[in-house]
C-alpha positions, 0 to 999 in steps of 0.5 A: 892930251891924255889917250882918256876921252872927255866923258859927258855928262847930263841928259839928251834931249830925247831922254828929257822929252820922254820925262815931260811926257810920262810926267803929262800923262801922269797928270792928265790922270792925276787932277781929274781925281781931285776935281772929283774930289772937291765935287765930292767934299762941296756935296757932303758940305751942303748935306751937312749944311742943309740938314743943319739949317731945316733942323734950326728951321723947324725950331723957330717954327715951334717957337714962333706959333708955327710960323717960319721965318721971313728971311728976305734976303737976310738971314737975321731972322736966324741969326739974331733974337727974336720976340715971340712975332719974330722980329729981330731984338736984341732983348727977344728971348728966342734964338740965335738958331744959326752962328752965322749966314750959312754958306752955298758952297757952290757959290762961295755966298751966302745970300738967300734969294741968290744963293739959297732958295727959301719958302717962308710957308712951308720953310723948305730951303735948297742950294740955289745952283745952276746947270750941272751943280743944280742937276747934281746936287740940288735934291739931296734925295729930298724930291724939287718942289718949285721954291723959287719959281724954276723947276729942276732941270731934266738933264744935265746942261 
């Protein structure tokens, strides 16, 4: 045997545990933010939705002798032609105002009654949301009116 001792190699286990602790509490900082993140992108996504649809609203309104569309569960009205009474034809000569049912972001759907909240007499349309989301982000900096027969809540749930 050589007078060298065997030198060895690798990490204790403490060394490892420290790691896995630094690499914890870097997290917990970590994804917090992001959540925050994926808050801030569905909100700028609704604005930009909402404002997309009231301006396609007002549209049909001009073209339709004042009047908003029925959109009773189905987005067709806006998606499709329509005559001068507002029924859905494909020979009508106004529309489509939007490409496709918009999405609620928060929802992940598209179903108005469900997910969007929709007047047919005064054309006003929000986000259907629940809890903090509808506390949060149901507004916009527009005040609630009671569309779909639910106030806005008071504070948060």
């Amino acid at each position: 045997m050589s007078a060298r001792k065997m030198v060895k190699k690798g990490f204790t286990l403490v060394e490892i545990l420290i790691v896995v602790v630094i690499l914890g509490i870097l997290a917990a900082i970590v994804i917090p933010q992001f959540s925050s993140a994926s808050e801030n992108a569905k909100a700028s996504s609704s604005i930009s939705t909402l404002q997309s649809i009231r301006s396609q609203l007002e549209l049909y309104q001009i073209e339709h002798n004042g009047e908003y569309p029925d959109l009773s569960g189905s987005w067709d009205a806006m998606t499709k032609k329509t005559d001068a009474a507002g029924t859905v034809d494909s020979s009508g000569k106004f529309g489509p105002y939007l490409q496709k049912a918009p999405t609620n972001p928060f929802t992940r759907n598209s179903a108005v009654g469900t997910d969007w909240a929709y007047d047919s007499t005064s054309g006003e349309i929000r986000l259907k949301l629940t809890g903090k989301a509808l506390t949060n982000y149901a507004d916009y900096g527009i005040p609630w009116s009671d569309v779909d027969g639910e106030s806005a809540p008071s504070s948060d749930d």
